[in-house]
C-alpha positions in Angstrom: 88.2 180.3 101.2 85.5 181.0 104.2 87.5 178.3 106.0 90.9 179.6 105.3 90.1 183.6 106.4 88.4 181.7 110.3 91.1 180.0 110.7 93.8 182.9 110.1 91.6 184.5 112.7 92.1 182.4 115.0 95.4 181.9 114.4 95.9 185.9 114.9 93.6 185.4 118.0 95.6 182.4 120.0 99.1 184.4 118.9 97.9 187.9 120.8 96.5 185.7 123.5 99.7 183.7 123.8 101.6 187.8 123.5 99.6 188.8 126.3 100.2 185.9 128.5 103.9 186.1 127.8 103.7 190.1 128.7 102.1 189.6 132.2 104.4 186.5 132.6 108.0 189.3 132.0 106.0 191.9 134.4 105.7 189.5 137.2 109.6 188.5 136.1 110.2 192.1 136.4 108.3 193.0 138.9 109.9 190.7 141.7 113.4 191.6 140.5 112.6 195.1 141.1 111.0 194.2 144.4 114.5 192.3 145.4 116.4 195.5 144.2 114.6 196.9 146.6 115.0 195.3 150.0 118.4 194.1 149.4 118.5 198.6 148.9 116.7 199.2 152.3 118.5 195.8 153.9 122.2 198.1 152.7 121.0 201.3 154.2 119.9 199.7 157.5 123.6 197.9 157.6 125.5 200.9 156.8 123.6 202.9 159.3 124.0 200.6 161.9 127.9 200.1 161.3 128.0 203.9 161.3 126.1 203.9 164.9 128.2 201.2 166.2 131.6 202.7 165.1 130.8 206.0 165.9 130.0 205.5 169.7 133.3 203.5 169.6 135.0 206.4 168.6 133.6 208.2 171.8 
């Protein structure tokens, strides 16, 4: 019985330690998707802006 109530315990304890490992691991997955949103964002801007510069003084 003793036996049976440890080891459900550390069956309970490996599972949440496997659940937190498995969290962190989709944050980082997250994370650096976010982080690629990101610059390919700024990278957009900075190419928009500068076709709008270019065009613009061929206009003049």
């Amino acid at each position: 019985m003793l036996n049976r109530i440890i080891n459900a315990q550390l069956r309970r304890r490996i599972l949440s330690e496997q659940g937190v490992v498995v969290l962190i691991h989709h944050h980082l997955i997250l994370r650096d998707s976010v982080m690629t949103q990101l610059f390919e964002n700024i990278a957009n801007l900075y190419k928009r802006a500068f076709t709008e510069m270019f065009t613009a003084k061929e206009l003049k």
